[in-house]
Every structure is written in structure tokens, then in C-alpha cells.
C-alpha positions as CSV (number, residue, x, y, z in Angstrom):
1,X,0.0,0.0,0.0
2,X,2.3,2.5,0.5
3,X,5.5,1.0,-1.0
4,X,4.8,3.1,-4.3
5,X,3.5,6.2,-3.4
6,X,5.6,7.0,0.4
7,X,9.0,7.9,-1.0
8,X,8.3,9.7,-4.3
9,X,10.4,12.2,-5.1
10,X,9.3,14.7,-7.7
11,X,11.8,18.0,-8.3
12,X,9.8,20.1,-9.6
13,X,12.8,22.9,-10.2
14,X,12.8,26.9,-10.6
15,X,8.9,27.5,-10.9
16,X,8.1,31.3,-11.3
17,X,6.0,31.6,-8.4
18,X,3.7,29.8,-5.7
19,X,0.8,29.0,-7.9
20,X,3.2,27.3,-10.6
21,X,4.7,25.1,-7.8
22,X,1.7,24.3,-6.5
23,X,0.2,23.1,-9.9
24,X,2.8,21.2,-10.7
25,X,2.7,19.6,-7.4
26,X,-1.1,19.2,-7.6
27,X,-0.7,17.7,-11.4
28,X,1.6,15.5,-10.4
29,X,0.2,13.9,-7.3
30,X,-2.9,14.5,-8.4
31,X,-4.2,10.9,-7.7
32,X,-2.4,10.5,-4.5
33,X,-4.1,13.5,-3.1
34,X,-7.6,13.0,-4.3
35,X,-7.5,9.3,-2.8
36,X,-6.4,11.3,0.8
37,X,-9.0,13.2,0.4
38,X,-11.7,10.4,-0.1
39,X,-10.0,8.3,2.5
40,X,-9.9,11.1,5.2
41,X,-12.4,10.3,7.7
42,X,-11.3,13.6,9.7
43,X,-12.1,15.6,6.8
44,X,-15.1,13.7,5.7
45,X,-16.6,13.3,8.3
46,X,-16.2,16.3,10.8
47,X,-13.9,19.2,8.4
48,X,-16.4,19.3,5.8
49,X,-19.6,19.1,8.3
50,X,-18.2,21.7,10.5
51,X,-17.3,24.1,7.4
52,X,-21.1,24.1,6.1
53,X,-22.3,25.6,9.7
54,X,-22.6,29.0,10.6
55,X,-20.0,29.3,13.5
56,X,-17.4,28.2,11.4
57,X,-17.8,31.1,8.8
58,X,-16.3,33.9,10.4
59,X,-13.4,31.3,11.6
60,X,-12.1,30.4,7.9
61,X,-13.2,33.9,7.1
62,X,-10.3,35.2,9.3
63,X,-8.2,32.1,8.7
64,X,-7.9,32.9,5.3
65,X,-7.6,36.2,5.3
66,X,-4.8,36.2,8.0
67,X,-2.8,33.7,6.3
68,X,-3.2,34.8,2.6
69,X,-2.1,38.4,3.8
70,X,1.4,37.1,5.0
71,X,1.8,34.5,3.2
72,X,0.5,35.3,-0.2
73,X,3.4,33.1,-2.2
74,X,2.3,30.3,0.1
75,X,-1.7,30.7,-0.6
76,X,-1.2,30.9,-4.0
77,X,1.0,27.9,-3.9
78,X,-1.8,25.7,-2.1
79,X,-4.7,26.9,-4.5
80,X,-2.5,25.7,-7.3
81,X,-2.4,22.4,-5.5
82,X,-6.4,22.1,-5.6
83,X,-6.3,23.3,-9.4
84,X,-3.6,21.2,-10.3
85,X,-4.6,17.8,-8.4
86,X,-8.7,18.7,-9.1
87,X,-9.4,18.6,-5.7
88,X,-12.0,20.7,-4.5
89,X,-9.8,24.2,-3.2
90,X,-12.4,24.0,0.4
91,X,-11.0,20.1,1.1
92,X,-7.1,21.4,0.2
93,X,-7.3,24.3,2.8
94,X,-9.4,22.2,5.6
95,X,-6.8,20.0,5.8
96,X,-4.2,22.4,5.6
97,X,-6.1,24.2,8.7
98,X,-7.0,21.2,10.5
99,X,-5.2,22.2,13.2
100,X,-6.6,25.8,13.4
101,X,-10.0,24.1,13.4
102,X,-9.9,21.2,15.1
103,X,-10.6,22.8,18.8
104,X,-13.3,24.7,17.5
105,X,-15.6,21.7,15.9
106,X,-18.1,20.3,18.7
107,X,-17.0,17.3,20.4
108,X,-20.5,15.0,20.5
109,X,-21.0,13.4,23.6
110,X,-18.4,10.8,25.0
111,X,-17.7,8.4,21.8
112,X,-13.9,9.0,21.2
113,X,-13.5,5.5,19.5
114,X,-15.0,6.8,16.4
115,X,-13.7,6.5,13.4
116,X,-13.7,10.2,12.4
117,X,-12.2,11.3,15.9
118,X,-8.2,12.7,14.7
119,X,-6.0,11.5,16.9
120,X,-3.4,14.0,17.8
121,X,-0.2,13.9,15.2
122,X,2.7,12.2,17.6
123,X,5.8,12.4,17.0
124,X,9.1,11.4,18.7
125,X,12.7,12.8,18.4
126,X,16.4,12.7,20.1
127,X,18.4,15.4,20.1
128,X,22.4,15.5,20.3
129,X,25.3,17.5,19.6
130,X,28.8,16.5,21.2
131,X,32.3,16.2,20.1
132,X,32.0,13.1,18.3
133,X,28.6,13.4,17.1
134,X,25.8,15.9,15.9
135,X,22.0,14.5,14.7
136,X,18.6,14.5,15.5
137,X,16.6,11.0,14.7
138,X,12.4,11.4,14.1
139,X,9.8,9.5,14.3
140,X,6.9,10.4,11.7
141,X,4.3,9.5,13.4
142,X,0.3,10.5,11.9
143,X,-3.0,8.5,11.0
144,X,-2.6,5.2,9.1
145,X,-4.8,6.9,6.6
146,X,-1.6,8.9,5.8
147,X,-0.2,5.8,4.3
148,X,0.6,5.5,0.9
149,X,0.0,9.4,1.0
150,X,2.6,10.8,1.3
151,X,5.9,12.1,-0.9
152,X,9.0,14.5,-1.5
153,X,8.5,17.6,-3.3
154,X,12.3,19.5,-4.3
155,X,11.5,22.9,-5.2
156,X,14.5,25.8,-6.3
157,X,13.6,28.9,-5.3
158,X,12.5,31.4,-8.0
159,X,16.0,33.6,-7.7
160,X,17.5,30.3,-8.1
161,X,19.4,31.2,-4.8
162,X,18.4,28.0,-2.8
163,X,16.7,25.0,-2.9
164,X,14.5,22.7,-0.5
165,X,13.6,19.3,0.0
166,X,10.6,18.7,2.4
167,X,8.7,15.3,3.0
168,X,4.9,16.3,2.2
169,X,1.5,14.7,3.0
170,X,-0.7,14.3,-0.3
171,X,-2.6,18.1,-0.3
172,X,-1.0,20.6,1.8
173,X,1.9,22.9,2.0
174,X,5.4,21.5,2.1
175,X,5.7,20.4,5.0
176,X,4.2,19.5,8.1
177,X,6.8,16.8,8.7
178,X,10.2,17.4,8.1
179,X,13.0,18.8,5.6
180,X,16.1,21.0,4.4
181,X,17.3,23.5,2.4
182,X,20.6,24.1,0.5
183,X,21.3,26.9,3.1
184,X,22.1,23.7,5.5
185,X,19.0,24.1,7.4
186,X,16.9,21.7,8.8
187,X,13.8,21.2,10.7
188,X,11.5,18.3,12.3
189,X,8.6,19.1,13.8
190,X,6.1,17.7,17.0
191,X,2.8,18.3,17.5
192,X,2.0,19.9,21.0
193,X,-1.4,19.4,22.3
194,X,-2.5,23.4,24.2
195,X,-5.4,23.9,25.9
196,X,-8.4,25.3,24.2
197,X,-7.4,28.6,26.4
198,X,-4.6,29.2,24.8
199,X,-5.8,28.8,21.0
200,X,-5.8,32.2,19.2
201,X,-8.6,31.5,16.9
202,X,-8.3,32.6,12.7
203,X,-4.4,33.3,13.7
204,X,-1.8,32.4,11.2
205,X,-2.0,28.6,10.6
206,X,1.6,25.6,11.1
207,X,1.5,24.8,7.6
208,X,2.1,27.8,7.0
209,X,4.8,28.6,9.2
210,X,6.9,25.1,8.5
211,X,6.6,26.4,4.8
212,X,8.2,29.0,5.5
213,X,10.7,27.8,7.5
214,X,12.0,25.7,3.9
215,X,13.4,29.1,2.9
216,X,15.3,30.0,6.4
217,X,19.2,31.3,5.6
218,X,20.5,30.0,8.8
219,X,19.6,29.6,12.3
220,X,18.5,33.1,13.5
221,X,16.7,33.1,10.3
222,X,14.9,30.0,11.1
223,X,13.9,31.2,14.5
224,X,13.1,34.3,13.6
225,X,10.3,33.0,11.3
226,X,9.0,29.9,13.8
227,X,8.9,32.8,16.9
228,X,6.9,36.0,15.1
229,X,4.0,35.2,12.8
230,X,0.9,34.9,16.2
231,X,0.5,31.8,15.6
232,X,-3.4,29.7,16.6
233,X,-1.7,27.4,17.9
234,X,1.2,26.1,19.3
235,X,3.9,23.5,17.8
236,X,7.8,22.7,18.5
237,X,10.1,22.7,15.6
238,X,13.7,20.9,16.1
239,X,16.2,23.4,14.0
240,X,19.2,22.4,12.8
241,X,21.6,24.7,11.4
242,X,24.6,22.3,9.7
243,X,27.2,24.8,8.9
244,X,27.0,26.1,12.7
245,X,26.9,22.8,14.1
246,X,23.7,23.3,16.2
247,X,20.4,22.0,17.1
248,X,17.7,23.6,18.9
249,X,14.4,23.0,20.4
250,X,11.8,25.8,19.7
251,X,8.5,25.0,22.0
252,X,6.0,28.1,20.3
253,X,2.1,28.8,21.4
254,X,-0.3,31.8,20.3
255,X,0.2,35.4,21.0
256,X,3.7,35.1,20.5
257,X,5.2,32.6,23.4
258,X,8.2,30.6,22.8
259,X,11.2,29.1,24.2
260,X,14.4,27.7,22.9
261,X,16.3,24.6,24.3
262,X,19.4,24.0,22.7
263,X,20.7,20.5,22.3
264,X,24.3,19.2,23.8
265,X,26.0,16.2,24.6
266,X,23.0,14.8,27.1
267,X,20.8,13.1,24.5
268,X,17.3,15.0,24.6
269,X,14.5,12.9,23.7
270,X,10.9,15.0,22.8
271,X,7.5,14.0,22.5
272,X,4.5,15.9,21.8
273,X,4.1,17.9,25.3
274,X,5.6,21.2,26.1
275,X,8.7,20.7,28.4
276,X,10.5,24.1,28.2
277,X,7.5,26.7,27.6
278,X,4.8,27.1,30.1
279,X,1.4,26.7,28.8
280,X,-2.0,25.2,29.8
281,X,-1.6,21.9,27.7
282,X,-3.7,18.3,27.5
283,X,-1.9,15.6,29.5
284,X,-1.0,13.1,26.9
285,X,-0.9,10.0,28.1
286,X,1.1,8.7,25.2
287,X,3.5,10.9,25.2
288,X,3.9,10.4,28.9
289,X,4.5,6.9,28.9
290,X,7.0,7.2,25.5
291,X,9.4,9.9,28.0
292,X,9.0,7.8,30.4
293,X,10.6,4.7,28.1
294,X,13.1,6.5,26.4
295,X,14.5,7.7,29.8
296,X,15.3,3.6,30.6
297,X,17.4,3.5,27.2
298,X,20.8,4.8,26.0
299,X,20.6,7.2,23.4
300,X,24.3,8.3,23.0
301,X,25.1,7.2,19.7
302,X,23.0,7.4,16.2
303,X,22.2,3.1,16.8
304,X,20.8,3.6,20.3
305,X,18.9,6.8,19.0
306,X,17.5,4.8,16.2
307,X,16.9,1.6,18.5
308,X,14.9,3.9,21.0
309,X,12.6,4.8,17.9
310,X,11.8,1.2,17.0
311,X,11.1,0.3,20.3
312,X,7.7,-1.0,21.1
313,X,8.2,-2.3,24.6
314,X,5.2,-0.6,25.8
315,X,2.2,-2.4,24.3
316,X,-0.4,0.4,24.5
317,X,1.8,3.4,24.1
318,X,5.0,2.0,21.8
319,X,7.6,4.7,20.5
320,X,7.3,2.7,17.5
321,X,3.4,3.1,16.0
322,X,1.9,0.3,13.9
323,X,-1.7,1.1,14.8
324,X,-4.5,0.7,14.7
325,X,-5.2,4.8,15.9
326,X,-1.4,5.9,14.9
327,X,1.1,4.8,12.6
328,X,4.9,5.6,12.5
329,X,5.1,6.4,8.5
330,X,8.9,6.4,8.6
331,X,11.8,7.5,10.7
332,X,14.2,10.2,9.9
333,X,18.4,10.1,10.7
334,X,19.4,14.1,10.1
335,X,23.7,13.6,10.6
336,X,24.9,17.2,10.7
337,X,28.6,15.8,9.9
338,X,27.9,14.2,7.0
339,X,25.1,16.2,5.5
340,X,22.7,14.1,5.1
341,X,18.9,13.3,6.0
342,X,18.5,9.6,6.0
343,X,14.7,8.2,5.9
344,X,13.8,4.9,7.2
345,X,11.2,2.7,6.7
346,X,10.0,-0.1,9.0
347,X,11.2,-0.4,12.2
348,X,14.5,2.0,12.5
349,X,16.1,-0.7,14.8
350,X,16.5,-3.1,11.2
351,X,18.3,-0.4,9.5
352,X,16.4,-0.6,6.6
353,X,17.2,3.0,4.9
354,X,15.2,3.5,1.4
355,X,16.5,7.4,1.2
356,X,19.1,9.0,1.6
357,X,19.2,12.9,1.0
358,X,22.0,14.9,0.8
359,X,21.8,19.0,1.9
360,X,24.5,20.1,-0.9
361,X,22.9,18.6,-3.7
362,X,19.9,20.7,-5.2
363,X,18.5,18.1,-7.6
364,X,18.2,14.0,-7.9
């Protein structure tokens, strides 16, 4: 099922601006992503629902306006992915808001085993940077509906000045998972689950802000555009600036809240709760319990790192995902020393490698 379609790679080159990208992307995907969009019980069943009622008007009212006003290369860019895939443009940007919306929709009674209930995006990463070695290693973790959906879009930018390389689920921006640029930066992301407090609602939107983060310079750059846009709501992006040697942990939330970790020769390991900003968050259980694992297991070396992220010890909350409410859709070696971004799939503990990216190239 997802042999195929998971590790695509389509360059699409210089493209003159956002919509031309995002056609391209749209045309050439354009099955993948109209299958995710049939198959996506979130969107089917609650996005679309929710988007026909009257309280959610003014919300993708303001959604759309916010983000199309700062990020008007990166609106175009996803309306030429509906026009150039034929999806329906209100489908492309639910599920490229899903996460701006998702508080807002109401919850009906008790029932969280249904089949349209999203579980939360997990995702698990360690973090070091010592003498000897410098990497972060990520787990991709995200509905098994995801499988099979997902690709790698290369893009140059249109001064030709830089390129990116960014893993992409089928229908939204590039990318809410992980990816580099020729400028030697790189990024993974985790979800982090705020309270419904501390959602800034119509607020500029995460796929929005990891797009832009493909076109960072270096580090400062990087931070500066994960740290300033008022976001809805909050995420953590693991930034890793190669030519500076340097990882660091930026935990964000709305109204302009972060906080920066930086990464050193005590192996970090992150889930998806805040641990460095303070905010009124949901106590996941899952992330909890995959800390709690990690902390019994070595993770000084890129094996043990890798081991830790196939490990499925825990029966009900494994760091490894094979279902049936999350799946792990691949794992992700970044080595700052050699310059590469390794992607894994299967269980990282096998060493089964199917990619293997290198930041100074700007084309396959």
C-alpha cells in the first residue's frame, strides 16, 4: 500500500511563483491526493460538516484572510495544488487548517473511538550535539490513513538562490513533517497538544509557518520565522543549522510565546508535550508513557537513538506506532557531519534505509 506512493520524489525545479509550484505539485500527485481526500475520515466526516455551519464562517473567514495576507506566495502555492490535483480548493485548505480548526468543531458526547475522531499527530525525536557526534533522529508519526499518501516535493527557489527538499503529506503545503534547504538548514517538527485557552482562533495557521521555515538562511533566520507570525496554535520545531553545528528546540504557542532549548552532549528525547515553555496543555498520556521509556534507554550514539525509535516495549503506548489509531510512517536520521537526512522505513532498529538525501545537492 504505501510501498509506491511514500517515498516519491518529484523535483519540480525553478517555478516562477507559488501557484506554478503548486500546480505542478497538484498535477503530479494528483491521484495520491484526491484518494487522501476520499479516504480522510477527519475531513469527511467532521472538516467538511463543520465548514457548512454558521459558527465556522467567520473562523475560515479570518483564517484565510490572516494567512493569505502574510503568506501570499504560500496561498497561491496551495490553491495551485487544488487546481492542479482537481481537488475541491475547500477540502485542500481544511486539511491544511485542520489544526486551526480542530478545537473549534463540537466534540459530541463521550464516543472518542470513532472513526472520524483525529487522533493528535505524535511524534518522537532525540536530540544531540557533542564532540564526536551531531544529529537529531524522528519518528513520523500520523493516521494510518496517511499511508501510501505521502511524498517529496524538491522545489529551487525562483531567484534560483536556494533549494528545498521537504517530505509532504498528499494536499498541503510543504511540509508539516520534516526537511532542508541548501542553506544547510533543517527542521523536524512535533505536534504539542495546548489547551483550548490558549488557542488564538483565525491566527496564522503551522503549515504555513513550517513552509516558510524551507526558505530560512541560517539559524537566527529559522527562529526568527518559527517565533513571530501569532500563531493559533502552538507547535515545536527541532532546527538544525549544519554549517553552525547546532540544534535547537523551539517549543511556540499563540500570541507570541516561545522558548528555545538548545541540544548538547545529554541526549534530549521529545515528545508531543511542552517541556520548556509554560502553557496550559492536555496531559497526553502517550506521550507520557513514551518519555517515560526513552528515559530507561541509551541514546548516545546514532544506533541507540534509532533503537529507542523502534522500540515497542510498551504495548499500548510504543515509541514505535503500527496502529491501529497511529502509525509511525517512517523515521528520519538528520547527521549534521555528513550532511545528510537519512529516511527509514520499518522499524529503524533493522536499519532498513530506502533514502538518503544529501543537503549540498539541489536536484536527484
Amino acid at each position: 500500500m504505501e510501498s509506491a506512493g511514500e517515498m516519491e520524489v518529484f523535483d519540480a525545479g525553478r517555478c516562477n511563483g507559488g501557484y506554478d509550484l503548486g500546480f505542478a505539485v497538484g498535477q503530479r500527485f494528483s491521484e495520491m491526493i484526491r484518494s487522501r481526500m476520499r479516504g480522510d475520515m477527519f475531513l469527511q466526516e467532521q472538516l467538511l460538516p463543520f465548514a457548512s455551519t454558521a459558527p465556522a464562517q467567520p473562523l475560515l473567514a479570518a483564517l484565510q484572510a490572516a494567512n493569505r495576507e502574510r503568506y501570499p506566495r504560500y496561498w497561491d502555492e496551495l490553491v495551485g495544488i487544488a487546481d492542479g490535483s482537481g481537488a475541491p480548493l475547500l477540502q485542500v485548505i481544511l486539511v491544511n487548517f485542520r489544526k486551526e480548526i480542530r478545537p473549534f468543531i463540537p466534540k459530541k458526547g463521550q464516543d472518542h473511538g470513532r472513526k472520524d475522531e483525529e487522533a493528535d499527530d505524535d511524534c518522537s525525536d532525540v536530540l544531540l550535539v557533542s564532540e564526536s557526534a551531531a544529529f537529531a533522529a524522528h519518528n513520523e508519526d500520523a493516521s494510518p490513513a496517511l499511508l501510501g499518501h505521502t511524498y517529496v516535493v524538491k522545489a529551487t527557489s525562483p531567484d534560483g538562490a536556494s533549494s528545498f527538499t521537504a517530505y509532504t503529506y498528499a494536499g498541503e503545503l510543504p511540509t508539516c513533517a520534516f526537511g532542508f534547504n541548501t542553506n544547510r538548514v533543517a527542521f523536524t517538527l512535533d505536534s504539542v497538544p495546548p489547551a483550548i485557552g490558549e488557542v488564538a482562533a483565525g491566527a496564522i495557521a503551522l503549515n504555513f509557518v513550517s513552509r516558510d521555515l524551507l526558505e530560512a538562511t541560517d539559524l537566527d533566520d529559522a527562529m526568527r520565522r518559527v517565533c513571530s507570525p501569532g500563531v493559533s496554535v502552538g507547535h515545536c520545531y527541532n532546527l538544525m543549522d549544519v554549517r553552525a553545528r547546532r540544534i535547537v528546540t523551539v517549543e511556540t504557542a499563540s500570541r507570541n510565546r516561545f522558548a528555545v532549548h538548545e541540544a548538547g552532549p545529554a541526549p534530549s528525547f521529545h515528545a508531543n508535550m511542552y517541556r520548556y515553555l509554560q502553557v496550559e496543555q492536555v496531559q497526553d498520556e502517550n506521550s507520557m508513557a513514551r518519555e517515560r521509556r526513552a528515559a530507561q534507554c541509551a541514546m548516545g550514539s546514532k544506533e541507540e537513538a534509532l533503537s529507542v525509535l523502534g522500540d515497542a516495549t510498551d504495548e499500548k503506548y510504543p515509541i514505535f506506532m503500527t496502529g491501529p489509531t497511529l502509525y509511525t510512517l517512517c523515521t528520519v536520521l538528520v547527521d549534521l557531519d555528513q550532511e545528510t537526512m537519512t529516511i527509514c522505513k520499518g522499524n529503524p532498529k533493522n536499519g532498513d534505509s530506502i533514502r538518503v538525501l544529501r543537503m549540498t545537492q539541489t536536484a536527484n
